[in-house]
DOLO-411351 format. One record per atom (N, C-alpha, C): residue number from 1; x, y, z. Coordinates in steps of 0.02 Angstrom, whole numbers, plus 50000, padded with zeros to 5 digits. Layout:
<atoms>
NUM,X,Y,Z .
...
</atoms>
This chain:
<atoms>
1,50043,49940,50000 .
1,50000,50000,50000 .
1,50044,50062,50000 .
2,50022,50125,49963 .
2,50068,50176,49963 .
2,50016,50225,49991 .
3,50044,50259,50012 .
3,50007,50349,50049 .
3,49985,50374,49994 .
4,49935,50399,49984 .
4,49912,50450,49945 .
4,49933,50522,49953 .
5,49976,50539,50011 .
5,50007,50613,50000 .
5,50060,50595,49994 .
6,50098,50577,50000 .
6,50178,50569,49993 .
6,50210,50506,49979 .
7,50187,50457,49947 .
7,50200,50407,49914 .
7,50221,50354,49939 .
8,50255,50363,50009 .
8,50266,50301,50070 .
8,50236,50253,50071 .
9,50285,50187,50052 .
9,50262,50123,50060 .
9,50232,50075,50123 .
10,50176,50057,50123 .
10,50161,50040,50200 .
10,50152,49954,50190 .
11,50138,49941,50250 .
11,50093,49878,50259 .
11,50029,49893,50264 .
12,49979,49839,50227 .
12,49903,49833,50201 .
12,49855,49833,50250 .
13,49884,49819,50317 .
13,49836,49831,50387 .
13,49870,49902,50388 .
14,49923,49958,50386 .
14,49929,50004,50425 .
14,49891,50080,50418 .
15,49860,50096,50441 .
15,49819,50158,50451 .
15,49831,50231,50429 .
16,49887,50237,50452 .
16,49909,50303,50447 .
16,49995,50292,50430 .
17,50002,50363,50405 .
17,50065,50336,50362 .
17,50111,50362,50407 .
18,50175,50328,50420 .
18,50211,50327,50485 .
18,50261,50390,50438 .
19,50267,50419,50386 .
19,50295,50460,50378 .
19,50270,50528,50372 .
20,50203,50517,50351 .
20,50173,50610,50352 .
20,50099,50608,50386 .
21,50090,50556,50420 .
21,50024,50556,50452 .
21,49976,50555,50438 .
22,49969,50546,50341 .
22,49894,50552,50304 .
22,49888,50472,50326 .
23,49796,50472,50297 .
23,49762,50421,50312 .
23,49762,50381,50282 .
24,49782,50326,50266 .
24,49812,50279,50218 .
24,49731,50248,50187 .
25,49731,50247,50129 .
25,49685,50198,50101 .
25,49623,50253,50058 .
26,49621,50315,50078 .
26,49585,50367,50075 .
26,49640,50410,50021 .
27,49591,50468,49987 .
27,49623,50514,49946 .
27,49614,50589,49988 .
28,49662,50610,50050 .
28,49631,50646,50081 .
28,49653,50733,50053 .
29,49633,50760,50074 .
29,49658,50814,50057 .
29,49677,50860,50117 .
30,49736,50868,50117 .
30,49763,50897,50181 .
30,49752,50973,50215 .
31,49744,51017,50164 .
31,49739,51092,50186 .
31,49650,51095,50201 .
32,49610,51029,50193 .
32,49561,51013,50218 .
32,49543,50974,50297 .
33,49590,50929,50295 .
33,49562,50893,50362 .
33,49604,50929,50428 .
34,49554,50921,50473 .
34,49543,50947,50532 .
34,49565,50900,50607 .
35,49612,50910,50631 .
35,49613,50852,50699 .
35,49567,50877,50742 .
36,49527,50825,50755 .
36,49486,50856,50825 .
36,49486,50810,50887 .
37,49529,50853,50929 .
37,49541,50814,51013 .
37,49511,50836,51068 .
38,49488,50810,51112 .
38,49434,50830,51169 .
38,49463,50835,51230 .
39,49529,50774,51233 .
39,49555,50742,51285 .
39,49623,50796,51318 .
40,49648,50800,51348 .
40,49715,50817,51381 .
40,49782,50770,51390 .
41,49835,50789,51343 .
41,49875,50739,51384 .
41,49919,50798,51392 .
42,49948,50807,51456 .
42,49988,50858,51479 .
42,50041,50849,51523 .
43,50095,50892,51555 .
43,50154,50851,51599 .
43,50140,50798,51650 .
44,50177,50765,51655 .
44,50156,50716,51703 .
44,50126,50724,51777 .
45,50157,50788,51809 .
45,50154,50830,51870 .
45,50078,50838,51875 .
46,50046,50872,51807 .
46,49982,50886,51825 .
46,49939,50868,51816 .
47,49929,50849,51750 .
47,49872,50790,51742 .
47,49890,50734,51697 .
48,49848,50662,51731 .
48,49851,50609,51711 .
48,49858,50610,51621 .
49,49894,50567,51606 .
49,49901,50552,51533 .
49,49844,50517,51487 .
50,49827,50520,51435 .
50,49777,50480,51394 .
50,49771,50467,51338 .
51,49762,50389,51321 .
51,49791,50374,51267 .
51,49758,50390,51201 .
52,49828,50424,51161 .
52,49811,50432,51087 .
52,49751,50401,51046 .
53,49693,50460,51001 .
53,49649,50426,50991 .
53,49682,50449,50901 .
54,49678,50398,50854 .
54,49673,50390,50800 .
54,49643,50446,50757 .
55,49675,50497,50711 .
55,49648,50547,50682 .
55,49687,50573,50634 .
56,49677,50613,50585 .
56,49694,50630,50518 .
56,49734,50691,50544 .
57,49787,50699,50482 .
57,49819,50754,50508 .
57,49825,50813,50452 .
58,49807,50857,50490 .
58,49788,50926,50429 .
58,49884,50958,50403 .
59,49871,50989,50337 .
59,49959,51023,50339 .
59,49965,51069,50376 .
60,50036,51093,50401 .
60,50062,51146,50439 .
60,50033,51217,50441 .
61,49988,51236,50482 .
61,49972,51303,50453 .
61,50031,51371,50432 .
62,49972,51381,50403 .
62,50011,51433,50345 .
62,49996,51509,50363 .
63,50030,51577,50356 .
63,50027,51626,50360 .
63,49975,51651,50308 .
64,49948,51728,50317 .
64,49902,51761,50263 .
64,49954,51780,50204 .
65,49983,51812,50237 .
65,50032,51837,50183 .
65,50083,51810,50144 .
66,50076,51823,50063 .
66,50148,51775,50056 .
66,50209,51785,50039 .
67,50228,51854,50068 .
67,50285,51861,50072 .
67,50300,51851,50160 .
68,50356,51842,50174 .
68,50414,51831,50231 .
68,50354,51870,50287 .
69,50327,51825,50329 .
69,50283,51890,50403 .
69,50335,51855,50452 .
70,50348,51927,50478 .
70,50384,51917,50549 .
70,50348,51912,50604 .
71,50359,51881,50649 .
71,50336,51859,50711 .
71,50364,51916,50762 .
72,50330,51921,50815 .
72,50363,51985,50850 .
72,50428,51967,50903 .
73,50454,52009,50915 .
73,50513,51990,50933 .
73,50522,51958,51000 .
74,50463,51972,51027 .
74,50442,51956,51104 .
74,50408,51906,51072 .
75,50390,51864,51064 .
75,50366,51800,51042 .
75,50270,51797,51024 .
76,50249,51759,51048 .
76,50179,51751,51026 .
76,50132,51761,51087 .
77,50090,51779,51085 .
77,50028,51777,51131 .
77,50010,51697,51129 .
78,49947,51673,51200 .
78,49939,51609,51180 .
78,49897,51609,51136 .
79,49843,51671,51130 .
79,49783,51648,51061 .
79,49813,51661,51025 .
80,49878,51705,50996 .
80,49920,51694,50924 .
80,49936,51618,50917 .
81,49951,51587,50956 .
81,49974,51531,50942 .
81,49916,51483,50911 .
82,49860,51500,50946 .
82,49789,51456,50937 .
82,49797,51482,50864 .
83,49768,51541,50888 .
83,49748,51573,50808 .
83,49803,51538,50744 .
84,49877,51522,50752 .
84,49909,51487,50686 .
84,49905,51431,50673 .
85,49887,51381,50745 .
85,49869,51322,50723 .
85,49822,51317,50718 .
86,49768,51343,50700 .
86,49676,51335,50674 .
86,49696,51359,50625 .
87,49742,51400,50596 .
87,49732,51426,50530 .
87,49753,51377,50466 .
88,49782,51298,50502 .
88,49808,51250,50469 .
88,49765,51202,50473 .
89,49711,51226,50504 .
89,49684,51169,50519 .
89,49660,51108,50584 .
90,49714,51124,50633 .
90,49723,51088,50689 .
90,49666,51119,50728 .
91,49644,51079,50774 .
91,49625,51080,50843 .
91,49655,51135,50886 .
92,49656,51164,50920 .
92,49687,51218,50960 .
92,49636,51247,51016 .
93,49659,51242,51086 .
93,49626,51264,51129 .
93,49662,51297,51186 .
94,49669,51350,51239 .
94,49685,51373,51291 .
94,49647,51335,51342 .
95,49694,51310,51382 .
95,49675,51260,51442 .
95,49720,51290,51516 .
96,49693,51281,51571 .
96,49717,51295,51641 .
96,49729,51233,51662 .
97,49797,51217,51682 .
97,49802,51156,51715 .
97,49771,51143,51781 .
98,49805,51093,51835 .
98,49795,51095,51919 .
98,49834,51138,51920 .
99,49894,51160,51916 .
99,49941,51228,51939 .
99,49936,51258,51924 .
100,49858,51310,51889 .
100,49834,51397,51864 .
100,49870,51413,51816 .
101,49917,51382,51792 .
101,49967,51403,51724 .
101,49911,51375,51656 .
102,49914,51419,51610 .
102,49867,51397,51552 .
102,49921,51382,51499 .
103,49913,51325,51447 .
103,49938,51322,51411 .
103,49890,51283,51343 .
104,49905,51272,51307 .
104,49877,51249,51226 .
104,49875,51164,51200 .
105,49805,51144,51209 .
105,49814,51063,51193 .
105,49795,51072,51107 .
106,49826,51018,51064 .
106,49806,51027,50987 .
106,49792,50950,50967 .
107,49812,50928,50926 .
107,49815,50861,50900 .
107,49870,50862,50843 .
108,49901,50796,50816 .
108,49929,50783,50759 .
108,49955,50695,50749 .
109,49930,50685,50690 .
109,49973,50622,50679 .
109,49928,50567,50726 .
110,49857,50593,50728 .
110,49814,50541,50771 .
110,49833,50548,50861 .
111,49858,50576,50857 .
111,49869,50585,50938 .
111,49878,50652,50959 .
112,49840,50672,51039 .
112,49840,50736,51060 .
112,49902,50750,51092 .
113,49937,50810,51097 .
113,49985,50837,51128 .
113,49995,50907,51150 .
114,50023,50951,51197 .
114,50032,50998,51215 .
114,50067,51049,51205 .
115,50052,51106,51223 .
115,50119,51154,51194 .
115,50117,51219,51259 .
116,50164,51196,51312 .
116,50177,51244,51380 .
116,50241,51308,51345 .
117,50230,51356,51388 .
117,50242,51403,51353 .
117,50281,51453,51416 .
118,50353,51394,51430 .
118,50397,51419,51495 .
118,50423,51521,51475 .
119,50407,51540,51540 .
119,50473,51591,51530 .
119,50430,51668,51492 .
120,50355,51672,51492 .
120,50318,51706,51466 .
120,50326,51760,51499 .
121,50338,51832,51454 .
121,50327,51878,51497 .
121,50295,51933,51438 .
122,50251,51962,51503 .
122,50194,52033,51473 .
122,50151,52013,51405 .
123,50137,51940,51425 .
123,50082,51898,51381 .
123,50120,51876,51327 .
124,50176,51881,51317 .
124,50186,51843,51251 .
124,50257,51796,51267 .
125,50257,51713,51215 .
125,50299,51682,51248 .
125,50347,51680,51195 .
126,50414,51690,51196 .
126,50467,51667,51163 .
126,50481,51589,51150 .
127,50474,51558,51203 .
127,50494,51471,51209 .
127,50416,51433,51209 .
128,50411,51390,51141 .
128,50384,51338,51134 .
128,50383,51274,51139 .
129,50355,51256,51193 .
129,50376,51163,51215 .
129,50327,51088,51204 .
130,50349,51078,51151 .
130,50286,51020,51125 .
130,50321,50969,51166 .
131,50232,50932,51194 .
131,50221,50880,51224 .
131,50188,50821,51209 .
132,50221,50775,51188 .
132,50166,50713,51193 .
132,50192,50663,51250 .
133,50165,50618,51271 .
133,50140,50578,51313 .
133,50086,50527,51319 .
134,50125,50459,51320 .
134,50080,50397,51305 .
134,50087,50346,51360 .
135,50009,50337,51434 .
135,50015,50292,51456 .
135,50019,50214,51421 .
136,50067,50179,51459 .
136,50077,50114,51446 .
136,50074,50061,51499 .
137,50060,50099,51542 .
137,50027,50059,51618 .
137,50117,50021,51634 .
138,50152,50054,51621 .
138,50224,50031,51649 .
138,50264,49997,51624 .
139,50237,49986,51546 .
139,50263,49925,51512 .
139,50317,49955,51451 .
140,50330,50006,51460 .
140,50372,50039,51401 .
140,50433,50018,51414 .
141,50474,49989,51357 .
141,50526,49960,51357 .
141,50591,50026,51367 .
142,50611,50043,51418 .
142,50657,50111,51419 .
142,50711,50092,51369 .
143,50750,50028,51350 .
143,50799,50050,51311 .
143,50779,50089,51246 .
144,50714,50085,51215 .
144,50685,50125,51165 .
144,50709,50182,51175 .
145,50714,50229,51217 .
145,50740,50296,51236 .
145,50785,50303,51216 .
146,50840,50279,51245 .
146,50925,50297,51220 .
146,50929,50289,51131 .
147,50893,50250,51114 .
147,50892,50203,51029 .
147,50868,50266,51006 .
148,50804,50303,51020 .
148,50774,50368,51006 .
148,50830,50404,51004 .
149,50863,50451,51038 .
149,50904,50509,51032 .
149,50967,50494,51023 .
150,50958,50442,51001 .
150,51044,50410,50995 .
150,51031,50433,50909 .
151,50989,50409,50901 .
151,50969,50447,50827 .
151,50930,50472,50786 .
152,50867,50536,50825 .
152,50849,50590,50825 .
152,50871,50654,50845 .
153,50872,50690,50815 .
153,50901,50751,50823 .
153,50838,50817,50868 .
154,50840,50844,50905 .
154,50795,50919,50900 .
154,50735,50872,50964 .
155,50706,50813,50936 .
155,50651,50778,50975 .
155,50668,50760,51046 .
156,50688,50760,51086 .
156,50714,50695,51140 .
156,50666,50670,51167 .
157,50663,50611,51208 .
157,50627,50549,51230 .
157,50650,50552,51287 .
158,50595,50516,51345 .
158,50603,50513,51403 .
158,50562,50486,51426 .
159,50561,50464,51483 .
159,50512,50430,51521 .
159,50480,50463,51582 .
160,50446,50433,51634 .
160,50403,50479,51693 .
160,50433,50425,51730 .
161,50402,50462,51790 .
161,50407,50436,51844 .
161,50362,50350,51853 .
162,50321,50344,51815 .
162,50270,50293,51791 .
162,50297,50237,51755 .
163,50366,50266,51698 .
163,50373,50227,51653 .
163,50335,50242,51587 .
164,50320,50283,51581 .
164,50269,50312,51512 .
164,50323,50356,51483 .
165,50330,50343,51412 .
165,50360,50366,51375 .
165,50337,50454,51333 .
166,50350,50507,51334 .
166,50357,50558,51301 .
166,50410,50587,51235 .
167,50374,50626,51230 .
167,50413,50640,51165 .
167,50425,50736,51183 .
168,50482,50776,51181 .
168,50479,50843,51165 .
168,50515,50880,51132 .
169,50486,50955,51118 .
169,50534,50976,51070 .
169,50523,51052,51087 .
170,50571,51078,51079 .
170,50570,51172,51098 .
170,50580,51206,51034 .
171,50555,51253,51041 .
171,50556,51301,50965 .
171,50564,51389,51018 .
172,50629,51418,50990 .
172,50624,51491,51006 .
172,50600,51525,50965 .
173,50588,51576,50977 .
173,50529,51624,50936 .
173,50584,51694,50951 .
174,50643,51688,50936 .
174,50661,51763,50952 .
174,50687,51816,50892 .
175,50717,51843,50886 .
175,50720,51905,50854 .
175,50726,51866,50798 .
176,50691,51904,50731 .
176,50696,51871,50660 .
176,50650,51828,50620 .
177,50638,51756,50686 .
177,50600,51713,50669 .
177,50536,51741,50654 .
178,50509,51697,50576 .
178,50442,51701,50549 .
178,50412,51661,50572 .
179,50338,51661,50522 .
179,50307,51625,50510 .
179,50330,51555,50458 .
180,50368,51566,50423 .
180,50380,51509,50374 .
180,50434,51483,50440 .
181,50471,51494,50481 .
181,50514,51465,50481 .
181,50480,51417,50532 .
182,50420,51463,50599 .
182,50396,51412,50623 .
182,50358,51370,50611 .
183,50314,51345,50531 .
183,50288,51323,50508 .
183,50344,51265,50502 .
184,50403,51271,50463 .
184,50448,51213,50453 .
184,50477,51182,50515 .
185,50454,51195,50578 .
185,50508,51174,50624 .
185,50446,51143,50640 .
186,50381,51150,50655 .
186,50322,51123,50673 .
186,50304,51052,50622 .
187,50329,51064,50551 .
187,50317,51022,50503 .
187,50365,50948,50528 .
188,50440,50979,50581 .
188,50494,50932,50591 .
188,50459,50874,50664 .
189,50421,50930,50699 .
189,50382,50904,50762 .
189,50341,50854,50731 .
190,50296,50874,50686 .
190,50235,50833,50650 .
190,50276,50762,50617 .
191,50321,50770,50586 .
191,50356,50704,50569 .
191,50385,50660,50641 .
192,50425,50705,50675 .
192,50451,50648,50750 .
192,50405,50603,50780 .
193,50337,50648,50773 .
193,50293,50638,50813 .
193,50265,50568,50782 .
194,50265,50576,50720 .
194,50230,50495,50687 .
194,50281,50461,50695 .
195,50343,50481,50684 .
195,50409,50425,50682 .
195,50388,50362,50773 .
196,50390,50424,50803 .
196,50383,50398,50877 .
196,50325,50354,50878 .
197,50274,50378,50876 .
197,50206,50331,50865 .
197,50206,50260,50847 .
198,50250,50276,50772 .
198,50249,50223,50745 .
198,50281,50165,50768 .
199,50371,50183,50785 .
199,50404,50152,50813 .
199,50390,50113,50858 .
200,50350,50133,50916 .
200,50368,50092,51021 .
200,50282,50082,50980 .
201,50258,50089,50947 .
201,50163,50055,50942 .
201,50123,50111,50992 .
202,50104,50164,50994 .
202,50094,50203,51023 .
202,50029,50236,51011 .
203,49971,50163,50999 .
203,49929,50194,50965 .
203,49869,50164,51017 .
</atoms>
């Protein structure tokens, strides 16, 4: 079986394509489909983890303009942030954890994940920290971890206190950085993110 967006060869049971996250078997159209997540999976500290539900993955949102838009130099507000990933398509919501800190749940690649937003000041955040997180009730094989960043770059892997495996990745937003550029670094998240999935069965 091959992907209908990007030509990736799969196996005839597999669902989603472990390289760009379209829906295997379907002719989807991407600047069309929509992830829609209900659930929370967020740091381990604050709330319980929950497992990835199966879903289509929309392309990277895109800016209005098409020449070069700069991002401000003080980084993003959190509804800027909502506001760019709805503009691609994604799921995007402002959420308050147990610790009064609000941060942004979305979806991609069939599974929900987070985006905390350390180090914010006078409403807007420079540092972007994607989160995913997959209970496994204790059964995650940790040498998978080291095998992960032994040869991924930008993503790292880790485990909880539980034994549940995560995935994260930071993006700065400081002087210079666009929109195209955080579109391509989000496009690098959206690939780890299936790589990971696919890899440890994370579905």
């Amino acid at each position: 079986m091959f992907c209908p967006r990007c030509g990736a060869e799969h196996e005839p049971d597999q669902r989603f394509c472990s390289k760009c996250g379209a829906v295997l078997g379907t002719a989807e159209n991407p600047q069309s489909v929509a992830a829609a997540g209900s659930a929370p999976t967020v740091a381990a500290a604050s709330v319980p983890i929950v497992h990835a539900v199966p879903q289509p993955t929309p392309a990277p949102p895109q800016p209005s303009a098409t020449s070069l838009h700069p991002i401000p130099d003080e980084g993003l507000t959190l509804e800027e942030i909502v506001a760019w990933l709805q503009s691609g398509g994604y799921s995007a919501q402002v959420v308050t954890g147990e610790s009064g800190k609000r941060h942004i749940e979305s979806s991609s690649q069939g599974a929900r994940f987070n985006i905390m937003t350390p180090g914010c000041q006078s409403g807007r955040c420079a540092t972007l920290e994607f989160l995913f997180g997959y209970s496994c009730g204790g059964k995650f094989d940790v040498s998978h971890i080291n095998e992960w960043n032994g040869q991924i770059l930008w993503c790292r892997a880790y485990t909880d206190s539980v034994n549940d495996p995560w995935l994260e990745m930071d993006i700065a937003l400081g002087p210079g950085v666009t929109y195209e550029s955080l579109n391509h670094q989000f496009s690098y998240w959206n690939d780890r993110l299936g790589r990971f999935i696919a890899a440890y069965g994370l579905r």
